[in-house]
C-alpha positions as YAML, in Angstrom:
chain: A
units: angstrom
residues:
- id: 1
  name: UNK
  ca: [0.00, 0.00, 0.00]
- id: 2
  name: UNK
  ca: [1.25, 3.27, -0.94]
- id: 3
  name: UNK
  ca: [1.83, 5.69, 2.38]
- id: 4
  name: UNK
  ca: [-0.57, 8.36, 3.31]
- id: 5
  name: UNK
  ca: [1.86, 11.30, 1.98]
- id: 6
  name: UNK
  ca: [1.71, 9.58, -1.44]
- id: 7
  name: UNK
  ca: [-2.35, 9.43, -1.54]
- id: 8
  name: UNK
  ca: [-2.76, 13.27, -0.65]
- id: 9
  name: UNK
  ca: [-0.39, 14.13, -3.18]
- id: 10
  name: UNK
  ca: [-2.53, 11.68, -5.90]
- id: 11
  name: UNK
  ca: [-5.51, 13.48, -4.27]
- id: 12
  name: UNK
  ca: [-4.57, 16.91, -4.54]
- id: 13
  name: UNK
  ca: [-3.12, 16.33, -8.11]
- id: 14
  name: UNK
  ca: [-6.06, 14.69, -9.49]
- id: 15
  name: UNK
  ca: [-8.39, 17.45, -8.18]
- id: 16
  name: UNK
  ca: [-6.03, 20.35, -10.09]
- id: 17
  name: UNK
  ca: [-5.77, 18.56, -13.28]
- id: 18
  name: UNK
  ca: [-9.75, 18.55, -12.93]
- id: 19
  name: UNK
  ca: [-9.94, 22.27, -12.08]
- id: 20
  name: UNK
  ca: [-7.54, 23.21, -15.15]
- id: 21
  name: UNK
  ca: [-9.53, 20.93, -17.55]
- id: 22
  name: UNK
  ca: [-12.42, 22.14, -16.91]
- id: 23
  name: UNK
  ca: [-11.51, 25.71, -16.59]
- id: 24
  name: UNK
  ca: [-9.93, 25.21, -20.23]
- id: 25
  name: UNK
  ca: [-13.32, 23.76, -21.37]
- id: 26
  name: UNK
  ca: [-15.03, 27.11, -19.99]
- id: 27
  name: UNK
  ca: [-12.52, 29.45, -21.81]
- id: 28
  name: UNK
  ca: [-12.75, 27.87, -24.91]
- id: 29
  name: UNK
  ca: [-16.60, 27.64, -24.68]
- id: 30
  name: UNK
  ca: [-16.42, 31.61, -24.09]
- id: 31
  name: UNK
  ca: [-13.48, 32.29, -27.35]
- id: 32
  name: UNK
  ca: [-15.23, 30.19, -29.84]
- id: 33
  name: UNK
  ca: [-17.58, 32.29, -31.79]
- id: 34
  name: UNK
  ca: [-19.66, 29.45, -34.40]
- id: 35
  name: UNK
  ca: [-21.70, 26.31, -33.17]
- id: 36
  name: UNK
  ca: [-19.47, 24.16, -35.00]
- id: 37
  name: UNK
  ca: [-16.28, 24.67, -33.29]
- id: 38
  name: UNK
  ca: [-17.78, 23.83, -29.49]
- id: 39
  name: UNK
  ca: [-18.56, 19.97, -30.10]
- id: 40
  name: UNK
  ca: [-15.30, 19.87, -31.76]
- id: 41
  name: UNK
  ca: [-13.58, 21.57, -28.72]
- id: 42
  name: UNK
  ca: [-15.45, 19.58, -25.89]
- id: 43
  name: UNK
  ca: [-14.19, 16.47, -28.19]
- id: 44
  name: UNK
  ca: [-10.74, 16.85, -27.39]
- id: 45
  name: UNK
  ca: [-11.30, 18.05, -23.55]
- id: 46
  name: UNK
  ca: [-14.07, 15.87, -22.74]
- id: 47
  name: UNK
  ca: [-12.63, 12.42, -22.35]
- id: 48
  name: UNK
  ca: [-9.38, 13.84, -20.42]
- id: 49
  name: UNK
  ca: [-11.74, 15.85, -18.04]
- id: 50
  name: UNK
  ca: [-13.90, 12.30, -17.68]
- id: 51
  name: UNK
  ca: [-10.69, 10.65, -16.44]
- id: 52
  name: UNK
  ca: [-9.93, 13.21, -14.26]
- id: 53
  name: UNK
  ca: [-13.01, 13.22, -12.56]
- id: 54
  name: UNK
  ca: [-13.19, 9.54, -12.18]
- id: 55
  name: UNK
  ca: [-9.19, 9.72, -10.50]
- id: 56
  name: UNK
  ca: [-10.61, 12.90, -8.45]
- id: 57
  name: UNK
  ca: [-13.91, 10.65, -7.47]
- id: 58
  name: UNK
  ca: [-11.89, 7.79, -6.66]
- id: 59
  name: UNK
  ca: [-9.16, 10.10, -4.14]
- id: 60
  name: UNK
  ca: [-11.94, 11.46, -2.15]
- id: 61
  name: UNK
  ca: [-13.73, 8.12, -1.69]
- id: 62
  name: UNK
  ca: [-10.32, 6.43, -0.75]
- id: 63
  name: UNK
  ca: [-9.35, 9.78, 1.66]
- id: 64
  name: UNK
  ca: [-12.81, 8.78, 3.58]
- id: 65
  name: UNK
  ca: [-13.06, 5.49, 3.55]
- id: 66
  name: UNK
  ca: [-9.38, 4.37, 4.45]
- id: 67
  name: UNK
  ca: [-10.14, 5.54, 8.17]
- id: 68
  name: UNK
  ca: [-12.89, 3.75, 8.56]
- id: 69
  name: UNK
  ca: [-11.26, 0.53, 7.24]
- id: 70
  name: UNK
  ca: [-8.33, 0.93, 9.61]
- id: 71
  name: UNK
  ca: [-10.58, 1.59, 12.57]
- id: 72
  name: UNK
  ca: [-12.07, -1.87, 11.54]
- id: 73
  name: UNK
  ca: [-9.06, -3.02, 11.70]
- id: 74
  name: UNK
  ca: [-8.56, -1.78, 14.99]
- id: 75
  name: UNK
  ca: [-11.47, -3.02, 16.39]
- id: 76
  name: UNK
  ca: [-12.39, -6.63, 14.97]
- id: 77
  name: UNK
  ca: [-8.46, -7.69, 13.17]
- id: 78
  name: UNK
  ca: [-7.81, -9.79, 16.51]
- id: 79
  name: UNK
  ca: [-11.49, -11.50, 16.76]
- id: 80
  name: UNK
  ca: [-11.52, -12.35, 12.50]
- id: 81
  name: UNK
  ca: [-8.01, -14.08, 13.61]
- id: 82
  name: UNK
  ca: [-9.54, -15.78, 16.74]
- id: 83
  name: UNK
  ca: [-12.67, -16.91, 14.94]
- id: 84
  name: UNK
  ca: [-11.01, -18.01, 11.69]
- id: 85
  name: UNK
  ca: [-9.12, -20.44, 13.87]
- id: 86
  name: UNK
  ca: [-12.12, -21.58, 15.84]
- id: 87
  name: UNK
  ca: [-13.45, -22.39, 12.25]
- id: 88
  name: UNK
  ca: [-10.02, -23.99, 11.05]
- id: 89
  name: UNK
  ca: [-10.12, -26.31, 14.47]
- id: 90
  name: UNK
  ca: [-13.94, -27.53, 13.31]
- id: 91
  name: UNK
  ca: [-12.66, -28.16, 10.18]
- id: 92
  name: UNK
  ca: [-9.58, -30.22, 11.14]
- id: 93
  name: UNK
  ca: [-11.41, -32.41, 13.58]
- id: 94
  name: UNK
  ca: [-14.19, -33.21, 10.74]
- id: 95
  name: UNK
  ca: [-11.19, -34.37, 8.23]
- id: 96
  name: UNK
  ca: [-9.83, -36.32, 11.11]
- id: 97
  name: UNK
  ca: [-12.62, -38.18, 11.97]
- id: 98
  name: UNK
  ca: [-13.15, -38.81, 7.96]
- id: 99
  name: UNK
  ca: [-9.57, -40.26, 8.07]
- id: 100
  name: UNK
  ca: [-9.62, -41.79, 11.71]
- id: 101
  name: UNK
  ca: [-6.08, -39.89, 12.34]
- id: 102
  name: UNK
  ca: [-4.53, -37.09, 11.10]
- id: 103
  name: UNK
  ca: [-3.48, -38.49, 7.40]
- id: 104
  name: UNK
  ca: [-0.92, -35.53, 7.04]
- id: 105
  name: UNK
  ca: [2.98, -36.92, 8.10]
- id: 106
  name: UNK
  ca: [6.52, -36.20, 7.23]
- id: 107
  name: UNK
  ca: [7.45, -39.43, 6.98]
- id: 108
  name: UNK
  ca: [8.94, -40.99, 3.34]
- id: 109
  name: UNK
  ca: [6.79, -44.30, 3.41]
- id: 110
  name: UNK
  ca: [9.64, -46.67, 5.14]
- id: 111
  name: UNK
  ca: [6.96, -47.57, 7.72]
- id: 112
  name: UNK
  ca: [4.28, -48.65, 5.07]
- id: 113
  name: UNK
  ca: [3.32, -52.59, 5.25]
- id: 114
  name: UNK
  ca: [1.45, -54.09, 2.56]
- id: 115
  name: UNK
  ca: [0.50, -52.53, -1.24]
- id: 116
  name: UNK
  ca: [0.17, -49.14, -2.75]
- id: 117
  name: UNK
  ca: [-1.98, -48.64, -5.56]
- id: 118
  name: UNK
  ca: [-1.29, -45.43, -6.01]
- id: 119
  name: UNK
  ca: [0.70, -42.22, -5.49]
- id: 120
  name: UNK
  ca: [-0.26, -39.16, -6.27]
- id: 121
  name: UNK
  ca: [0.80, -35.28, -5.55]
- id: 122
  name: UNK
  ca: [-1.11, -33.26, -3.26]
- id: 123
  name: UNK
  ca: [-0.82, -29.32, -2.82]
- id: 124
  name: UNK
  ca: [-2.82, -26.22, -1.72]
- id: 125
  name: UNK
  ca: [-1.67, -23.09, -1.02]
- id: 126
  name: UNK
  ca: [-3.06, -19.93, 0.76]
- id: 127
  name: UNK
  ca: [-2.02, -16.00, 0.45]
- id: 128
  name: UNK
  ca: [-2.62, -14.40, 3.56]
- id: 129
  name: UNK
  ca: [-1.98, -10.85, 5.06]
- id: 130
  name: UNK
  ca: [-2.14, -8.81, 8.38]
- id: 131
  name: UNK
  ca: [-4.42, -5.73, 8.73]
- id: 132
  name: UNK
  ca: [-2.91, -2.24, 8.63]
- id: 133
  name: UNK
  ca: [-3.02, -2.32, 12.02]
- id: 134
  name: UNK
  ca: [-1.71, -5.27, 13.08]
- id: 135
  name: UNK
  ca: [1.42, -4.29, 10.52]
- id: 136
  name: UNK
  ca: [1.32, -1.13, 12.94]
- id: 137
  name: UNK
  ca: [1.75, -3.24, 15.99]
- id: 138
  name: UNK
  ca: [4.69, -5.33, 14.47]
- id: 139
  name: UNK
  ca: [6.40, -2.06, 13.70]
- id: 140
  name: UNK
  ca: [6.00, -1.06, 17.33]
- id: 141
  name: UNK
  ca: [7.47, -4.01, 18.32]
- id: 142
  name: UNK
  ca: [10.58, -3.87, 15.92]
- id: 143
  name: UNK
  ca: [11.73, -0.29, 17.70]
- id: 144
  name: UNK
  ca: [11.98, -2.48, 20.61]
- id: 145
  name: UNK
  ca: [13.02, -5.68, 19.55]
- id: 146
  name: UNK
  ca: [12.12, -9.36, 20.20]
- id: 147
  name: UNK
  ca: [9.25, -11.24, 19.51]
- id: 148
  name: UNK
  ca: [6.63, -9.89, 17.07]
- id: 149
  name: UNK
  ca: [3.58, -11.93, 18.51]
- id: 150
  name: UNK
  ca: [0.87, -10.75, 16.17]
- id: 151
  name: UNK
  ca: [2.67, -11.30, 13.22]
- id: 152
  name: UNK
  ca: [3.41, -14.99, 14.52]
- id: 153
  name: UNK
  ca: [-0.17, -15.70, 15.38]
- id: 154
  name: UNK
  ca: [-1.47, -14.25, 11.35]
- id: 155
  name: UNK
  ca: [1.47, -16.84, 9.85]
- id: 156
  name: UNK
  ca: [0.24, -19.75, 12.35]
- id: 157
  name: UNK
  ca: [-3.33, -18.71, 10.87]
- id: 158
  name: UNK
  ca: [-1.84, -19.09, 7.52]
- id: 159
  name: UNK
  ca: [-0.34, -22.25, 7.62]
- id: 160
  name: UNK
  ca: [-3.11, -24.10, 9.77]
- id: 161
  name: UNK
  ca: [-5.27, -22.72, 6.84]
- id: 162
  name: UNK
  ca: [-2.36, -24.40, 4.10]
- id: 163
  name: UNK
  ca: [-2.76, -27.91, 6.12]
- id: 164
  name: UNK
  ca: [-6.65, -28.10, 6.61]
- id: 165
  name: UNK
  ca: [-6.61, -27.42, 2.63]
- id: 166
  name: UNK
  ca: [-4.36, -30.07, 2.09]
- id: 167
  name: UNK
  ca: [-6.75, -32.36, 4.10]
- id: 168
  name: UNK
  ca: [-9.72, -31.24, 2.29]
- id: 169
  name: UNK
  ca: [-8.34, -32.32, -0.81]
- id: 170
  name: UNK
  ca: [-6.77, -35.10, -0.10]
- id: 171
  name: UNK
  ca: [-10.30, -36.31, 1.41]
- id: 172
  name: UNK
  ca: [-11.90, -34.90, -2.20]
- id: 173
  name: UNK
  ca: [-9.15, -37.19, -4.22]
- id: 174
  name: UNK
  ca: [-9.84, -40.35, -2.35]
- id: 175
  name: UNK
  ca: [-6.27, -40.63, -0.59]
- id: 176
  name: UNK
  ca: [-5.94, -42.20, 2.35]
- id: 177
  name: UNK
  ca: [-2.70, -40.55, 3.68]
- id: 178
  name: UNK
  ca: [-0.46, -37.57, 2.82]
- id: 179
  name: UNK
  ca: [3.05, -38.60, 3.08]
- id: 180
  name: UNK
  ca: [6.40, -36.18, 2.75]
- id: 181
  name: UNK
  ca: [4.58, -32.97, 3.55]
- id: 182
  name: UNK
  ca: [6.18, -29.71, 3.41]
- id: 183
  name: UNK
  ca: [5.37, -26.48, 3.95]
- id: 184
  name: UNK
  ca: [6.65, -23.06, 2.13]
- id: 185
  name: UNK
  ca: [6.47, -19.49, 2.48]
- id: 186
  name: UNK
  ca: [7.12, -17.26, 0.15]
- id: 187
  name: UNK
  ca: [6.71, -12.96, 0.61]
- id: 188
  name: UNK
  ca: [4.44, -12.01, -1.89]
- id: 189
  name: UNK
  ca: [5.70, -8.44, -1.46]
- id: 190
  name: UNK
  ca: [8.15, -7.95, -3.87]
- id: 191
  name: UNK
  ca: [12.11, -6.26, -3.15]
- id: 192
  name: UNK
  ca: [11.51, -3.73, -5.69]
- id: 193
  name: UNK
  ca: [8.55, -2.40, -3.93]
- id: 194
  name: UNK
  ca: [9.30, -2.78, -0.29]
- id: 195
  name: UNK
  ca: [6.09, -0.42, 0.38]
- id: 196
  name: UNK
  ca: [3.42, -2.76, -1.37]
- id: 197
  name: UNK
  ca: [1.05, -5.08, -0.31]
- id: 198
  name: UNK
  ca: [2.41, -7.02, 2.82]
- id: 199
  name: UNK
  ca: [1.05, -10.63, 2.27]
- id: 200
  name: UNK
  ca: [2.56, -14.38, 2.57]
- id: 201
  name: UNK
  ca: [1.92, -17.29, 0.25]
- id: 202
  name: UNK
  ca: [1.97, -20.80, 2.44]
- id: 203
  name: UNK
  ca: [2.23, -23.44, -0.29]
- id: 204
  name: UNK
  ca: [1.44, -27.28, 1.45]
- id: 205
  name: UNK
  ca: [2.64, -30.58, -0.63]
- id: 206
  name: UNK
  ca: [2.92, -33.86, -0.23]
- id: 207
  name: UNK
  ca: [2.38, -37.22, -1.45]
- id: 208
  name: UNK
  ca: [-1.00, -38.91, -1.90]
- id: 209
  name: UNK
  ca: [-1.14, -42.76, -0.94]
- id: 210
  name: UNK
  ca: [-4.20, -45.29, -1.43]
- id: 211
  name: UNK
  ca: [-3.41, -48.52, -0.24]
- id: 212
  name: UNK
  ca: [-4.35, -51.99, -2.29]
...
């Protein structure tokens, strides 16, 4: 997200371009002395002051809304968190009892006794992101040092979210264990543009294994 210093400036620029479009469209309404020279003029002007207008529209609407989105943030971030991993526990206990264990593991398939019939690969994958103000709170805790609990708790979020999805479709493709899984993260925000979006892919793999 761009800062707050760059969105005044887009504001404020947006809103003079519209003032000197259209005051160009009034002067040359006023100089041109036939009919046939003012559809011709508002021709050229017209679509330029349209885009204006719609950048201008856009500024204001962002300028009054943005508060109100952070104050959301403020106020329910931490209980979307808490109740997206009351969800993500519901949902983990359902797979489990479809499975009768937890079918995700690390292991290679050493232990396995008997046939396979076949093998599959199994992924999902998640992007997930901390509110403005929870990105506040981290940078709080970085003037200070040491742990940066919030963060911690929106990755934890993120990867619970990665393994439930791996679950769910290993249950939809008829596996009856996950073996090898791994888990990646990746910042989605790239070096280039250190101020953009702040989010984290969690990619989840492994292998899928139905027994003969």
């Amino acid at each position: 997200m761009r800062s707050i210093g760059a969105r005044v400036r887009t504001l404020t620029a947006s809103l003079l371009l519209s003032v000197l479009l259209f005051s160009g469209v009034v002067m040359a309404q006023e100089g041109v002395s036939s009919s046939e020279e003012l559809p011709w003029m508002i021709c050229c002007f017209g679509p330029f002051l349209l885009i204006s207008l719609v950048f201008a529209v856009f500024g204001i609407l962002w300028a009054f809304f943005y508060p109100i989105m952070f104050l959301y943030g403020v106020v329910f971030s931490e209980r979307n968190l808490n109740r997206r991993m009351s969800d993500l526990v519901l949902r983990e206990r359902a797979s489990i009892e479809h499975f009768g264990k937890d079918p995700l593991s690390t292991l290679k398939g050493d232990h396995i006794i008997g046939g396979v019939k076949e093998t599959g690969l199994v992924y999902a994958s998640i992007v997930y992101s901390p509110s403005h103000w929870q990105l506040m709170i981290a940078w709080i805790n970085q003037i200070f040092g040491g742990r940066i609990d919030v963060i911690h708790r929106v990755i934890s979020v993120g990867r619970a979210e990665a393994k439930q999805r791996l679950r769910e479709q290993a249950q939809a493709a008829g596996w009856d264990d996950v073996l090898n899984v791994r888990i990646d993260t990746a910042e989605m925000t790239p070096a280039s543009k250190p101020k953009g979006t702040k989010a984290v892919e969690v990619f989840a793999y492994g292998t899928g294994i139905k027994f003969g």
